[in-house]
C-alpha positions as CSV (number, residue, x, y, z in Angstrom):
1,X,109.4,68.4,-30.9
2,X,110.5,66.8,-33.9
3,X,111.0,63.3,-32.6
4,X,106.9,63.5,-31.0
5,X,105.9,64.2,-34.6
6,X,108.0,61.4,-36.1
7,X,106.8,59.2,-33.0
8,X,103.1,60.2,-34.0
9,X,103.6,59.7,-37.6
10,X,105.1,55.9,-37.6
11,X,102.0,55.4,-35.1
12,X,100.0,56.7,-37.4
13,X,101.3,54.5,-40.1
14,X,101.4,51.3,-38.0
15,X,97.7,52.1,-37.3
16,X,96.8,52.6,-41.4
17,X,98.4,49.3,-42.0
18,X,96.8,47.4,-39.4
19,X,93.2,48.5,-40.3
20,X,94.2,48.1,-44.1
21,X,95.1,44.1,-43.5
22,X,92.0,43.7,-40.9
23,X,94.2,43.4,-37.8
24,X,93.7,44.6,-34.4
25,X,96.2,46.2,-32.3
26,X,97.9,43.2,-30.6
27,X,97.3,45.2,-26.7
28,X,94.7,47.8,-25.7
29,X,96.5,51.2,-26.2
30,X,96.3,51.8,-22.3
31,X,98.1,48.3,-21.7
32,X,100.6,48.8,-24.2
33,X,101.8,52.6,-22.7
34,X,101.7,51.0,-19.3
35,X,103.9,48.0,-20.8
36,X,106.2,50.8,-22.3
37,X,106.1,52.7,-19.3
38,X,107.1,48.9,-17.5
39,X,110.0,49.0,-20.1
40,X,111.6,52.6,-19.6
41,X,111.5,52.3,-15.8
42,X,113.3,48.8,-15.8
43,X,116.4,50.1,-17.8
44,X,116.5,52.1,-15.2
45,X,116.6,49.5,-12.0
46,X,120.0,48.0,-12.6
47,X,122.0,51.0,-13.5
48,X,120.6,52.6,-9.7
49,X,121.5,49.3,-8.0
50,X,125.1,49.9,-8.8
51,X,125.1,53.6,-8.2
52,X,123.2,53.1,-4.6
53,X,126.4,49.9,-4.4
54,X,129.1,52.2,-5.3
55,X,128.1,55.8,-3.5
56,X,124.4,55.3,-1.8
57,X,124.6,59.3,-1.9
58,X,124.9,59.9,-5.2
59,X,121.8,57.9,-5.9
60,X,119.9,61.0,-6.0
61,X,121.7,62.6,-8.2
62,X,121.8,59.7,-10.9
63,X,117.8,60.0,-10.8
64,X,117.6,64.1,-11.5
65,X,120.5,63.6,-13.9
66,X,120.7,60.1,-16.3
67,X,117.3,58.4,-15.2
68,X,114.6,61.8,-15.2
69,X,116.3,62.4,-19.0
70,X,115.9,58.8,-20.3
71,X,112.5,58.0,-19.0
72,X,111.1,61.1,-20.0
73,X,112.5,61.9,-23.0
74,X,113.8,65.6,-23.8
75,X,111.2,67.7,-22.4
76,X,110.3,70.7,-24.1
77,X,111.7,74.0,-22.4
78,X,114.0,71.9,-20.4
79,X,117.4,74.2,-21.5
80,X,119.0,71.6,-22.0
81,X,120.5,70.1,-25.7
């Protein structure tokens, strides 16, 4: 939970400084997440290519186990540390 905060807190800041110097956010917040979004997902593409190369049934299990955790971040509640 502590990382959200931090996460909401440097956003925060960014958006203090930006209105203090007259700027405007350099993407509509919705475009930006999606962009983000973009981001997370393709660190994800090449890593499953080579799993699916090297044991197409384990591809599966890479998602639940290294991809679900990275794209998503530590859930809360998830059990796991």
């Amino acid at each position: 939970m502590k990382i959200y905060l931090f996460s909401l807190g440097a956003g925060l800041l960014v958006g203090i400084v930006y209105s203090l110097l007259g700027v405007r956010s350099p993407a509509p917040p919705a475009v930006a997440l999606v962009g983000l979004l973009g981001i997370l997902i393709g660190e994800q593409v090449i890593p499953l290519v080579k799993q699916l190369a090297i044991h197409p049934s384990a591809a599966v299990a890479y998602l639940r186990n290294e991809a679900h955790e990275h794209v998503l971040g530590k859930l809360p509640g998830s059990g796991k540390s």
